[in-house]
N, C-alpha and C positions, 0 to 999 in steps of 0.2 A: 485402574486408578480410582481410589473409592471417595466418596466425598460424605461426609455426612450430611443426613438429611436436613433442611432449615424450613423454618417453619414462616410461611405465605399465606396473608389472608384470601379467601374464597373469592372475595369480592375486593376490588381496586378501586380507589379515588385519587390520581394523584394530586391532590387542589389540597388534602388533607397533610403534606407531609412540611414538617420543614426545614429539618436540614439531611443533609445525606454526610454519614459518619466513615472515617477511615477506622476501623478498630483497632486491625490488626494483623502482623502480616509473619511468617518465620518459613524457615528451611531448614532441610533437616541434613545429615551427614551423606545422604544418597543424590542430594539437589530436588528434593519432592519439595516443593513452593507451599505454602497456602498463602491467599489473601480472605480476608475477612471485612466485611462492609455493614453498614446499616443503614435506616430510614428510621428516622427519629431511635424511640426504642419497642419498636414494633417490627417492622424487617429486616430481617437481615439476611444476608448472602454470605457465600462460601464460595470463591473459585481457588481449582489448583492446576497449578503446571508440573509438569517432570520436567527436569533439565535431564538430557541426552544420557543415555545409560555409559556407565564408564566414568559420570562426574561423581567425586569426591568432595566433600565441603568441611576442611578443617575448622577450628577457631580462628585461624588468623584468616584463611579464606572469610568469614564470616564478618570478619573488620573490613577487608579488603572489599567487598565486596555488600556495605550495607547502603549505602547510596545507591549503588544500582538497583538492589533490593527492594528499597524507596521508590524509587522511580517508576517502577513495575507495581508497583501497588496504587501509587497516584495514577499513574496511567490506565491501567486497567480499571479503573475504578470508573471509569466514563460508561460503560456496560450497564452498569446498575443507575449510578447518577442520572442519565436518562429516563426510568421507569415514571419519574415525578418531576425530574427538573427543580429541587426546591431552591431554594435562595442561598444556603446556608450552607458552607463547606466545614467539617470541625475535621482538624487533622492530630488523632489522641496520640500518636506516639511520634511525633515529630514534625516540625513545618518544615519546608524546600527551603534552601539557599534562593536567591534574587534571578539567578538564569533559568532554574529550575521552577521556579513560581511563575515566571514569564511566558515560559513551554505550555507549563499544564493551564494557566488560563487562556490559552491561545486553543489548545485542543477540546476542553470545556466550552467553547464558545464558536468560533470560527470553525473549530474541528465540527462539533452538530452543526453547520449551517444549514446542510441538507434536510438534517433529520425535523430543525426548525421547522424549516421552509414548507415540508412535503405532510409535517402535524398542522399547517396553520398557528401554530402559537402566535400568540399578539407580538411578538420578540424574539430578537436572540438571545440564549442564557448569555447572562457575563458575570459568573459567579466568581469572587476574590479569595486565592486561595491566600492563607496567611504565610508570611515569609521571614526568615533567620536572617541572620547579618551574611555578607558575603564572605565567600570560600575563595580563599588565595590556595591555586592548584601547588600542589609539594611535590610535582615530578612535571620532568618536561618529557615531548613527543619527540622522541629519535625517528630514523629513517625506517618504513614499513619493511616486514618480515616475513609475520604471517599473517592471514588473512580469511576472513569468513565471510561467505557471500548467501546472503540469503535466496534461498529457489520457489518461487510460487509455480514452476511448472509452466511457464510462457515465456516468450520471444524476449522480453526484456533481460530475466536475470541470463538465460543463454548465451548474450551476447556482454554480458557485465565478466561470468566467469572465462570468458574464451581474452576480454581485455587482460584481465589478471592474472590467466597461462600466459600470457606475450612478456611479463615483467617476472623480473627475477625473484618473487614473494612465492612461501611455501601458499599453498592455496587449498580449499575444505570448502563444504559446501554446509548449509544450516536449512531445515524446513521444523517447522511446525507443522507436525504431524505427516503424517507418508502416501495423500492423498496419489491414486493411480499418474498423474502428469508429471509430478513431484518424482516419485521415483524412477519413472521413465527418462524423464532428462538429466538424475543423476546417474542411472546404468552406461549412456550414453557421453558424459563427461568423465565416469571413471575414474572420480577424485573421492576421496573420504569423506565422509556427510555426518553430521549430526543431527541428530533426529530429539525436538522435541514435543512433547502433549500438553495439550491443554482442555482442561473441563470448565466450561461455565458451570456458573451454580443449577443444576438438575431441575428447580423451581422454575427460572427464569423466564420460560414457556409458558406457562399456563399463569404465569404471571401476566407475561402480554395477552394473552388470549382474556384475563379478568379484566383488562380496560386500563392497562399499564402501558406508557407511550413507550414506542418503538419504532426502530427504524434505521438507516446508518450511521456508524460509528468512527473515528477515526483508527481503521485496524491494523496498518502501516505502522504506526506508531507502537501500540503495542506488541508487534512481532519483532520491532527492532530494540526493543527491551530487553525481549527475551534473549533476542542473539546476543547483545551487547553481555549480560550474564553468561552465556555459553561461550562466548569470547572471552571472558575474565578468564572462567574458572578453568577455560583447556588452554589457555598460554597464549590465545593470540591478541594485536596488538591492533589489529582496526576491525570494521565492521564495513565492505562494500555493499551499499545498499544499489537496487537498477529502479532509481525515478529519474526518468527523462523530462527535459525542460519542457516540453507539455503539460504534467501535471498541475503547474504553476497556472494554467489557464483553466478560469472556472465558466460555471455556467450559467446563471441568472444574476444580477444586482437583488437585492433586499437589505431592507434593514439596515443600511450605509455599507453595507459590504458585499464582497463578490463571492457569490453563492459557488464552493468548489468541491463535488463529490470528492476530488483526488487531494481537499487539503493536506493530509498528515504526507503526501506524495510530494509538496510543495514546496519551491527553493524557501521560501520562508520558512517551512516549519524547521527544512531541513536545518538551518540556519539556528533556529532556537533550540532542535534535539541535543546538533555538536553543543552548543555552549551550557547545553546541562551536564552533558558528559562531561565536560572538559572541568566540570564543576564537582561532578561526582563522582570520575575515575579519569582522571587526569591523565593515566599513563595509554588511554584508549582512545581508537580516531573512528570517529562514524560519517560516512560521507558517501553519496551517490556517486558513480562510478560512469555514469549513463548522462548526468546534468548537461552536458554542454550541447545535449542531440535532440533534435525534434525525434516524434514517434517515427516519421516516415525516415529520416538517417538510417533510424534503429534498423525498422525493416527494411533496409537495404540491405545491412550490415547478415540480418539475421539469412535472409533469400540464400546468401555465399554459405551459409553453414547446417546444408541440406543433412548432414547425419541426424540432426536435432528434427528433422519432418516429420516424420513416423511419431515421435515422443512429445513434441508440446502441444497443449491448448491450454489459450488464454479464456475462454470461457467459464464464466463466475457460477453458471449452472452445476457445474463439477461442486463446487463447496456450498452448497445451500446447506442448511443446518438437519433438514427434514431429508431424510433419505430419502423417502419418497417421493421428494418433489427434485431429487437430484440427478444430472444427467450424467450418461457415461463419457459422453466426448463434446461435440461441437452441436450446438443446440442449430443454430445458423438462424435466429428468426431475433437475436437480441444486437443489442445493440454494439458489444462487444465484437460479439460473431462480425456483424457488416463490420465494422471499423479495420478489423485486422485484415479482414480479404481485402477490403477496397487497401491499404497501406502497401500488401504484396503483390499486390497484380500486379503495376508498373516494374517487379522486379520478376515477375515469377510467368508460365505459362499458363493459358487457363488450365489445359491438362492436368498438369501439376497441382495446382488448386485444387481441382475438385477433385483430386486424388485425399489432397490433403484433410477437406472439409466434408467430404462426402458430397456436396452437390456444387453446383456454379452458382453461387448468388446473384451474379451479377448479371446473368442470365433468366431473371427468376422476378418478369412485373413486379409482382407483388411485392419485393420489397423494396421498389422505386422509394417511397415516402421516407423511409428508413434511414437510406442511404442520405435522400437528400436532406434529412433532419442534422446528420453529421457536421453539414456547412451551415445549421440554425435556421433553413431554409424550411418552414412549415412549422417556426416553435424555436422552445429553447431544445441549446447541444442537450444530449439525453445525460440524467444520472448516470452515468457508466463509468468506467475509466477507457476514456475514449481522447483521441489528441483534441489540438484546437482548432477551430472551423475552418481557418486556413489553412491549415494541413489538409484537410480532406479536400478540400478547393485543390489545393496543387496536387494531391492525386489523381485526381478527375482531369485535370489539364492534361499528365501526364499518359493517360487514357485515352485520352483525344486523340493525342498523338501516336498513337502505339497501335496497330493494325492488328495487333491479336485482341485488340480489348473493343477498337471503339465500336466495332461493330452489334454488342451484346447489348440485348432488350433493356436494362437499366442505365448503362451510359450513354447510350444512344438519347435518353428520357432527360440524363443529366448534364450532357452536350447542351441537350436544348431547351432547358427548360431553367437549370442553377448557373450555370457559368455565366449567361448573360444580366443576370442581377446580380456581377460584381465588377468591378473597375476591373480593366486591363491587367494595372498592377497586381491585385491580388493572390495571392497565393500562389506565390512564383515559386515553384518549382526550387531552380535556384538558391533564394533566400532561404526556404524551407528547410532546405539539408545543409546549411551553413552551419558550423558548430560557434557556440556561444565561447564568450570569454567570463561568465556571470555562474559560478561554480567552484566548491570546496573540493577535486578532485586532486589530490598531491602530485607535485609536478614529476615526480617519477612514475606514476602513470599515464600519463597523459601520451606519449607514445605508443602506448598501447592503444589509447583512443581513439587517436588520428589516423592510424594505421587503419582502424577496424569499422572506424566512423565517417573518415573524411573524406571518403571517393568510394 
């Protein structure tokens, strides 16, 4: 996928820029994307996508389908928008509709909390994106059909596509890009996938390396972009995304808000995505399939569907950008690593475990502080995508209790040392795997939830 080269000055100030430009965005007949961006008229960027081999994109595909288009361009745009942060949004080939301007300054803003937070900037951005008159949708939402479930290769989406085999909807799987976890747990599910690519702008790197801010993004948001487009253009009619009702819990306060590594993962965002869709392609449903479940439900859920053991990890080391700094399977010293072991132990053997992860964590001093970082015990919960502190609290309870675990060097530490700095009630067990009623899941799935979630 080739990208033309753009031209990046040697040396970076971002203090000097001040607006960041959407220029321009097209596809072509094959579904090969470009977006086009700038910094004043000095930088500019190039990213492309491929939409899934096999798309066709007519003319009227290309009416059908130019809000979406838009949306993937505003979205994506947060990548570069970052390098300088300037004040100034110009949007030259069209503004959002009002649900759609709501989205992207939520993600512009809220979405970098982290990346704020962890640059020091004096502030949150809260940059104003300019906005159109509202869009009355011209099609209404029938009952689900088909269906596309996005895979990042961990426990979550697993358990999203096995709710969507339980209901009578044809079912397909979506990743960006075919990373080894990714296509091991789609061999293992044995449904039809679509596969797309994405290039950042090839500068972008040695842009951050010249003194260009950098740091997390809200990337959630734009891979459910991309699907949302790969759902248009191959027939289907919703988009199941797997963020569970943990994401919604962030991890520091600043700046009047609550600092959320996992925001674009978040029933709010979730909430502003559908109502741009519903704005920009009326005839399509986008909604988490996983919302009404704590992480630790999930992992219950996941423990019962041992075929998927061999093939997933949720460790974020797998997709670092820098090969060289990227790992082949379960790193076990991150914070991801602890969180998923500590979630299955209450469901799983240690044997099993450390079949699964390569060694026993929990077994493993050294990473007492880690674990108990989980329940914000020594600090804030860590950047990761990790549940909320009382989750990990009711796992450790449920450790306590459990004769193959409490006896291992780490819980033994967190028996006695975290459990006692929380009230009785905390992180009950119980409450924890309660499923919510706070959730866009359509009620024809929802048996498959309960089934799969609820005991």
């Amino acid at each position: 996928m080739a990208v033309e080269p753009t031209q990046h000055p040697g040396a970076f100030d971002p203090a000097r820029y001040e607006a960041f430009r959407f220029v321009a965005r097209d596809i072509d007949g094959q579904g090969r994307i470009t977006l086009r961006y700038a910094l004043d008229d000095d930088v500019e960027f190039v990213e492309q996508f491929e939409l899934p081999e096999g798309t066709r994109v007519s003319a009227d595909d290309r009416e059908r389908i130019d809000g979406l288009l838009s949306l993937l361009h505003w979205v994506a745009g947060v990548s570069y928008f970052k390098t300088a942060v300037p004040g100034v949004l110009r949007c030259e080939n069209g503004v959002p509709p009002p649900a759609t301007a709501a989205l992207l300054e939520a993600l512009y803003s809220e979405g970098l909390g982290e990346f704020a937070y962890v640059n020091r900037l004096t502030s949150l951005p809260r940059p104003k994106f300019p906005s159109s008159e509202a869009v009355s949708p011209t099609a209404s939402v029938g009952e689900l059909s088909r269906v596309l479930v996005p895979v990042g290769g961990g426990k979550d989406s697993v358990v999203a596509i096995e709710i969507i085999r339980r209901s009578q909807c044809e079912l397909a799987l979506f990743s960006v890009g075919d990373a080894p976890p990714i296509a091991r747990t789609a061999a293992v599910a044995d449904l039809p996938r679509l596969i797309a690519l994405r290039r950042l702008d090839p500068g972008l790197m040695a842009l951050n390396r010249a003194g260009a801010l950098n740091g997390h993004v809200p990337i959630t948001a734009i891979i459910a972009c991309v699907a949302a487009l790969a759902a248009t253009l191959h027939g289907f009619d919703a988009v199941a995304l797997a963020n569970e009702r943990s994401a919604s819990s962030g991890n520091v306060r600043w700046d009047g808000i609550e600092v959320n590594h996992q925001f674009s993962k978040s029933l709010s965002a979730e909430r502003l995505l559908a109502a741009a869709i519903a704005e920009l392609a009326p005839t399509l449903r986008i909604f988490s399939v996983l919302r009404p479940a704590s992480e630790l439900a999930i992992a219950r859920a996941f423990a019962r569907l041992d075929a998927y053991h061999g093939a997933f990890t949720s460790c974020n080391a797998i997709f670092r950008r820098d090969p060289a700094l990227r790992a082949a399977s379960w790193c076990c010293h991150c914070p991801k690593c602890r969180f998923v072991f500590l979630i299955l132990a209450p469901f799983s053997d240690p044997e099993h475990l450390r079949a699964v992860f390569g060694r026993d964590m929990l077994d493993d001093d050294d990473q007492y502080a880690g674990f108990a970082l989980l329940t914000a015990t020594g600090g804030n919960k860590p950047f990761e995508c990790v549940g909320e502190e009382e989750e990990s609290l009711a796992a450790i309870r449920m450790l306590a209790a459990d004769p193959r675990w409490r006896e291992h060097a780490v819980v033994r530490r967190l028996i006695a040392d975290v459990v006692p700095a929380f009230a009785p009630s905390a992180g009950s067990p119980s409450e924890t795997l309660r499923l919510s009623d706070d959730h866009l899941v359509p009620a024809d799935l929802m048996p498959g939830v309960r089934a799969l979630l609820g005991a």
